[in-house]
N, C-alpha and C positions, 0 to 999 in steps of 0.2 A: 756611173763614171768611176773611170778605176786611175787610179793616183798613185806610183810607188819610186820606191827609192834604196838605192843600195848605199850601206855603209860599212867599214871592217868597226869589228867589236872585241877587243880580248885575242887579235889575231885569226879571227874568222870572218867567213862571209854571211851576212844576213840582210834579210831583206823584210820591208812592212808594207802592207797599200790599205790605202782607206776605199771601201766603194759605197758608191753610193752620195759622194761627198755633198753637204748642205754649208749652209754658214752655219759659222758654230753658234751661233745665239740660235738655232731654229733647228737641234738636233737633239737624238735621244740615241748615245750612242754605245756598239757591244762590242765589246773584243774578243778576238779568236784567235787561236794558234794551228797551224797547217803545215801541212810538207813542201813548203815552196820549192825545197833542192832536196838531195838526198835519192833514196830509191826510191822513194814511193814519193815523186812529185808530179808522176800523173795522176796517182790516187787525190793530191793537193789540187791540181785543175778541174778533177770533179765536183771538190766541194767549194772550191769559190764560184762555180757556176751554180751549183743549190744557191749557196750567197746571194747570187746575183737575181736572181728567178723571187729568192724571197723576201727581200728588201722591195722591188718590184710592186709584188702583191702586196705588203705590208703598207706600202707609200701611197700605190693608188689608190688604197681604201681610207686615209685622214692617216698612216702613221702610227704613230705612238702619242696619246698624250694632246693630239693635234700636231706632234713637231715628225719632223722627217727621220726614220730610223739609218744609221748609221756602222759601218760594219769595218774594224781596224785590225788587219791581220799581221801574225807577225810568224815567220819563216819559223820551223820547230827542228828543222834540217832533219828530219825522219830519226833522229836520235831521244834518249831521254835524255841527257844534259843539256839539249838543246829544246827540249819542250820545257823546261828548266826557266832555262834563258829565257824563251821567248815570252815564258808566260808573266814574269818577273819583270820585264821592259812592258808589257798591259797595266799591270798594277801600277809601277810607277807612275803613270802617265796620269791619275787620279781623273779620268774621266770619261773610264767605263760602268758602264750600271750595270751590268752583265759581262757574262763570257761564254764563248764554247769553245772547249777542249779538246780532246782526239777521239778519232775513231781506234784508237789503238791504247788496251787498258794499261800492256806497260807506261806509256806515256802519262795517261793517266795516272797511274798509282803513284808515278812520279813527281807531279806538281800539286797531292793530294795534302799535304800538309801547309803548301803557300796557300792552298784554296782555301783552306779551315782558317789560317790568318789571314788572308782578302776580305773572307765573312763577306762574298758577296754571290748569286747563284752564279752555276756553271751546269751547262749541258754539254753534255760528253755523250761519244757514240761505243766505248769500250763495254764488252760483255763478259768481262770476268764479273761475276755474281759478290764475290767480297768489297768491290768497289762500294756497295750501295750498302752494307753490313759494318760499316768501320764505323759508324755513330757521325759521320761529317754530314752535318744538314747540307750543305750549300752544292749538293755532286748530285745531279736529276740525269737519269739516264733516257737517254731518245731512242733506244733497241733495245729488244728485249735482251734479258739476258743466260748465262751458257746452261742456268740449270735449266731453263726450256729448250734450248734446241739440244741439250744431250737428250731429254728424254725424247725427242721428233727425232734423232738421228736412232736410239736405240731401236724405238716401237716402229719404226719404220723396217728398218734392218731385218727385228727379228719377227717380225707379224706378216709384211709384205712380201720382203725378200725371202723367207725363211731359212736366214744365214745364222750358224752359229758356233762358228770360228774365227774371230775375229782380231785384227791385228787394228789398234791404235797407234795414228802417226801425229805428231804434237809438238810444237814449239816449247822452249823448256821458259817461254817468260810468264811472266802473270796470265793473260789470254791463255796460251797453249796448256799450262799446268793447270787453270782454273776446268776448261773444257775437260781436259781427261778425265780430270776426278771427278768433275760430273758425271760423265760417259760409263766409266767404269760404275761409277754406284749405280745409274741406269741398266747396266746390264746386267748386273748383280742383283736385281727386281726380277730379272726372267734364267735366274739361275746362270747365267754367263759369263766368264772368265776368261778374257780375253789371253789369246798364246800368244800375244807379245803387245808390249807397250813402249813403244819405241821415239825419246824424243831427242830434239835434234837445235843447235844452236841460229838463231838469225842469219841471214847473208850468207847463207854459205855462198860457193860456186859449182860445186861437186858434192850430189847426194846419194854417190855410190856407195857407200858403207849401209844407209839406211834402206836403200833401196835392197841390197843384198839380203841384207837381218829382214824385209817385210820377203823376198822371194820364198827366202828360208823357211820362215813359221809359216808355208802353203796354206793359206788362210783363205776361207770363203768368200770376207767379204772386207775391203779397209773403209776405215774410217781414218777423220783427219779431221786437227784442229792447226790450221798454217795464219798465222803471223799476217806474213806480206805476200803478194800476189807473184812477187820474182821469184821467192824460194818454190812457192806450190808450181809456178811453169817448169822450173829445170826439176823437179821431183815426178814431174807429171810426165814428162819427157824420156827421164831416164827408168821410170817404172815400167813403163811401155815397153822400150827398148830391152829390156830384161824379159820382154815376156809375161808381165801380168798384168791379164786382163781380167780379174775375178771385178764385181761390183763395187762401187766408190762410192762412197758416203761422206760428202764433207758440210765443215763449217761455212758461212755466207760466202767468205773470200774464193771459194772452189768456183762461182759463177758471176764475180766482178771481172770488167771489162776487161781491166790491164792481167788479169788469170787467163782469160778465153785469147787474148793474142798473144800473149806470150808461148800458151803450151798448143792451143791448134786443135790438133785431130786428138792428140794424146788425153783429151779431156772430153772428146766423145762418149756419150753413153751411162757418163756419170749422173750422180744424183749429188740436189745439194740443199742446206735446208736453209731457208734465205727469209733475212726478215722484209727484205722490199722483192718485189715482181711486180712487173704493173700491171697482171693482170687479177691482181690479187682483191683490190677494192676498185670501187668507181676514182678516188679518189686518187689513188694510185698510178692510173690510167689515163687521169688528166696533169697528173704531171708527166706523165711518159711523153705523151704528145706536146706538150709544153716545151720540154726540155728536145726532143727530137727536132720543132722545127724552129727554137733558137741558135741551138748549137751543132745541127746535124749528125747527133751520134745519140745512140741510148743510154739512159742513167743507169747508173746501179747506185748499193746503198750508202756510197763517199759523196754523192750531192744528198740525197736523201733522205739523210737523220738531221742533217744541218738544217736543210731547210726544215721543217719541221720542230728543228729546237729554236728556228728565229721566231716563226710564226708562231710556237706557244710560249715566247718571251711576251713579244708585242700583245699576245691574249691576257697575259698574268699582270702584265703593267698596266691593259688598259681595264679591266675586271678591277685591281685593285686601286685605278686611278692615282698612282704614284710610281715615283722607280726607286722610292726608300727600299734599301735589299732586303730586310724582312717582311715586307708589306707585298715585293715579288714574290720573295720563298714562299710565303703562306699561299699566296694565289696560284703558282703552279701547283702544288699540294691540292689544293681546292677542285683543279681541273679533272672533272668525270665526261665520259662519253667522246673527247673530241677526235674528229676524224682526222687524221693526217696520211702522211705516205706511208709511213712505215706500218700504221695500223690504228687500231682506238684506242687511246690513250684513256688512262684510269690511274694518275697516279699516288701513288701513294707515301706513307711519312718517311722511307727510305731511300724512295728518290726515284720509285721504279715507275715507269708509267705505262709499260707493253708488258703482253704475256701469248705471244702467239707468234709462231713459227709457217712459212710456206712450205711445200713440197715441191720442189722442180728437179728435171731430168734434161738435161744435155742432148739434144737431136741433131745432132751432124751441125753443131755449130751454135742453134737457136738452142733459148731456154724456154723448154714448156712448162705450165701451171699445173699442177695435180692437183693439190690440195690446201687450206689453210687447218692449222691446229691451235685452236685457243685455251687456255689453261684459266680455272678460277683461282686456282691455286700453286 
């Protein structure tokens, strides 16, 4: 059951829904922050569908506790002052035992200090590597993060492709600056110096200056670490149009849904290194078809690191038989071996619990599976 309501706040618009609603004597409930409005509020309807899908399984199997798990979202409006806000109207509301945060680490990094004073866990899907490094127990990451898939983008690049000329294209916020300097230290392992490192501000509408500097540095092969799925469509768009067509190597966002409609043909042929594909685990593959014949369209990883951080909430509460937040924290930490969508979770005192990247390639539309890469370290 989904339940919402619009209010003005400070002069803006936001918005909250509860789903899943129970009586409130007979709940166990988590809060989250999403992109209800803004640009990336399709990417927000993917993941209140994970939401929905994992409350679902979470309820028909006894819940949380014996009580019905419960899911309260609050509009993030694709901004950080606005993941800000919405995370801060959660906390007020004194009666979430959890949280989950963004799939986007600037967001992230932004309500990482209200997190540290909630003192209470939060799963987050952002992959800048410094998130899980700043000493904040209570930030559990549900994707792996960007020091593995730099090195799947490099060791791919230059082992497979045998490219090595390389231009990096990069968002200049936490995520995009986190990737590069992954990237580049990765290629600096196989002797490589990329001729150009080239990053570029959120929302643009016009990525002709960038596109021009990547035609410029005639590079073998690009790589990219892009933000939101509207900049990489008109990048992808206007790269084309200029004429280069050498090999593309990007971050997950290069094969999310709202990337592949947006940019079309212009995204043919690419490669990208993705932490969900469903044909990646069994388990991965039953949510594919889960989600395909509730909602008639294909996941990617904006429904499926949430679900996944619900379902290993509901595991750490019911393991530790309480939803005191230390009694959580320690139980998600505890969590070795478990299967989820995005992969097998092993997390550790950091907060990290994935360490393995896909390989897919772009076929006139369709994502194919190449490869999975797991790291012990």
């Amino acid at each position: 059951m989904l339940i919402s309501r619009r209010h003005a706040l400070l002069g803006t618009a936001t918005s909250f829904a509860i789903i899943g609603r129970a009586r409130a004597d007979d709940v166990v409930r988590v809060g989250g922050i999403a992109p209800i409005t803004g640009p990336a509020a399709e990417a927000g309807r993917f993941l209140q569908n994970g939401v929905a899908l994992a409350l679902e399984a979470i309820n028909a199997k006894g819940g949380v506790l014996g009580k019905k798990m419960e899911f309260v979202v609050e509009d993030d409006q694709t901004t950080n002052p606005g993941a800000v806000l919405a995370f801060s109207r959660l906390v007020s509301r004194g009666d979430c035992v959890a949280y989950t945060g963004s799939i986007r680490s600037t967001q992230v990094n932004a309500i990482a200090p209200d997190v540290l004073k909630a003192a209470k866990p939060v799963m987050f899907g952002g992959t800048d590597p410094s998130l899980t490094q700043a000493g904040n127990p209570w930030l559990f990451r549900c994707r792996p993060n960007d020091s593995f898939s730099a090195r799947v983008i490099a060791d791919f690049g230059f082992n497979t492709l045998k490219k090595t000329k390389w231009v990096i294209v990069h968002s200049t916020d936490a995520f995009g600056n986190g990737g590069m300097k992954a990237l580049v230290s990765s290629l600096d392992a196989y002797g490589i110096k990329p001729v150009l490192v080239q990053g570029y501000t959120n929302q643009q509408t016009d990525f002709t200056p960038v596109v021009l500097a990547v035609k410029q540095a005639e590079p073998d092969v690009v790589s990219s670490y892009f933000t939101f799925e509207n900049d990489l469509g008109i990048f992808a768009r206007q790269l084309r149009q200029l004429g280069v067509t050498v090999p593309w190597v990007g971050s997950p966002s290069i094969i999310n849904t709202t990337a592949l409609n947006l940019a079309g043909r212009a995204l043919f042929g690419t490669y990208g290194i993705a932490d969900y594909t469903p044909d990646a685990s069994p388990e991965a593959k039953a949510y594919a078809e889960t989600y395909l014949a509730r909602f008639k369209a294909q996941p990617d990883n904006q429904s499926t690191w949430v679900y996944d951080a619900l379902m290993l909430l509901a595991k750490a509460m019911n393991d530790a038989k309480s939803t005191e937040p230390e009694a959580i924290r320690k139980a998600i930490v505890a969590i070795k071996g478990y299967k989820g969508t995005e992969g097998t979770y092993n997390f550790d005192e950091k907060g990290d619990g994935l360490r393995g990247y896909n390989v897919v390639r772009n076929e006139n539309g369709k994502i194919v599976f190449d490869k999975r890469v797991e790291f012990t370290s």
